[in-house]
C-alpha positions, 0 to 999 in steps of 0.5 A: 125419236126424241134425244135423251139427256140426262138429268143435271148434265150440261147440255149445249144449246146450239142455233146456227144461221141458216144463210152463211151468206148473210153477214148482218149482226143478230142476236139469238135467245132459247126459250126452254119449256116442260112440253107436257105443261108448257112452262118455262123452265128456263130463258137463255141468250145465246154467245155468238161464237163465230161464222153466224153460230151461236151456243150456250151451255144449259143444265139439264133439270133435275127428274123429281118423278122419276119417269123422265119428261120431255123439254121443248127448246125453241130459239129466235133471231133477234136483230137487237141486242134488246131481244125486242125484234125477230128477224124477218128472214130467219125463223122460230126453231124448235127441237124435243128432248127427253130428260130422263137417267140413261141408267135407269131407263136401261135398267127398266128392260131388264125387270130393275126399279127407277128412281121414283119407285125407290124414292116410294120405298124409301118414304114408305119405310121411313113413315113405319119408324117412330118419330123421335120426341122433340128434344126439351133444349131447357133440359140441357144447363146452362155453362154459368149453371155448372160448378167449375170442380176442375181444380178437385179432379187435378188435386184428386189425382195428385193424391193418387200418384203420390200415394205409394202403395203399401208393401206386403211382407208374406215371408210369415205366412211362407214360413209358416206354410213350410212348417206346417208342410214339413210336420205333416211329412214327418208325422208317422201313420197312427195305428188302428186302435184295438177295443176287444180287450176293453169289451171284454172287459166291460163284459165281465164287469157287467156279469159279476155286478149283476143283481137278481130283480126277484132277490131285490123285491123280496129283500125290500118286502121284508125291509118294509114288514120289520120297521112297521112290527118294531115302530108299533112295540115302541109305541106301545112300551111308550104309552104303558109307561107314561103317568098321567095326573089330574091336574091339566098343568102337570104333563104327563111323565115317562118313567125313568126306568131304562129297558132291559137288555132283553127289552131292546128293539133288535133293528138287526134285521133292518139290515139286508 
């Protein structure tokens, strides 16, 4: 079973010579590779710490899939310090890790998502919004564009704090509202006017000046007949007693001769 090591910890590289008999100085590199492609990841020269061990600190590529990978990390013994030369008596190691988040992969038994999936949702939910439109830069003004209207704000203000609002004097309306108040109080309750002695009255009138429509039309009637008997004996009278002559220059003349007493018209009954 591999070894598990998490994704950007620091992991320590170790070699220690085999032969703790052997006191010669040598040299000892790491080559770390992706085991699946075979590319490097990364070259270490190790410090020699001491009774033939040798160690370096390494830190742990990042998991861009998710899904964890496997690293080979091999070490050689060198005898120069140029790396140019491996030893005769000491061979290549090699040593498989696996690289992948410890939480995570305890989360896989349980039913949970890993990383990858994650990055996938995400991504997915990002493509669905809408781009935001390139921002137009030239829409914005430029500082030597925009007039300096600090000083009239300043004075604006200065106006309105020196300006002292105006006072109100309500004791007119006050007074006013109290008199009203005060009249409506006093006022005594006006009775209920009485009108059955006027309708009476009314009444009465209305019978006594009444007028019989028949009595009207005959009266009228009569009017009518007594004017045209009197305009006819007038006319008549008129005609019997005018002169008329040959000559057309000379009008004719009423006698002057005035009517007796018994001849008047009698117009009294012209009236009704």
């Amino acid at each position: 079973m591999s070894l598990v090591l998490h994704p950007q910890n620091s992991f320590t590289v170790v070699r220690q010579i085999a032969n703790h008999t052997d006191a010669a100085t040598y040299y000892v590199r790491a080559v770390i590779r992706n085991a699946y492609t075979d590319a490097i990841i990364e070259t270490l020269d190790l410090t020699s710490r001491g009774s033939q061990r040798f160690s370096k600190n390494w830190q742990v590529s990042a998991d861009s899939s998710g899904q964890g990978f496997y690293v080979s990390i091999v070490t050689s013994v060198y005898t120069d310090s140029g790396y140019t030369t491996k030893s005769e008596n000491y061979g290549d190691e090699e040593t498989t890790y696996l690289v992948q988040d410890r939480l995570l992969a305890s989360m896989r038994g349980g039913g949970g998502i890993d990383a990858y999936t994650v990055r996938r949702i995400i991504r997915e939910e990002l493509d669905k919004e809408p781009k935001p439109e390139a921002f137009d830069y030239e829409r914005i003004p430029k500082p030597q564009e925009m007039k300096d209207r600090t000083d009239e704000i300043l004075e604006a203000v200065k106006r309105v704090e020196a300006k002292e609002p105006e006072k109100v004097d309500l004791a007119p309306v006050l007074s006013a509202v109290g008199e009203v108040k005060a009249a409506v109080e006093e006022k005594a309750v006006t009775p209920e006017t009485d009108l059955a002695p006027a309708i009476s009255a009314i009444q009465d009138l209305n019978k006594e000046n009444s007028v019989d429509f028949q009595e009207l039309k005959d009266s009228l009637i009569a009017f009518e007949e007594t004017v045209v008997s009197q305009v006819q004996t007038t006319i008549n009278r008129a005609l019997g007693e005018t002169e008329f002559t040959s000559t057309f220059s000379t009008r004719a003349q009423p006698k002057k001769s005035q009517p007796s007493e018994e001849e008047a018209p009698d117009i009294a009954g012209l009236t009704l």
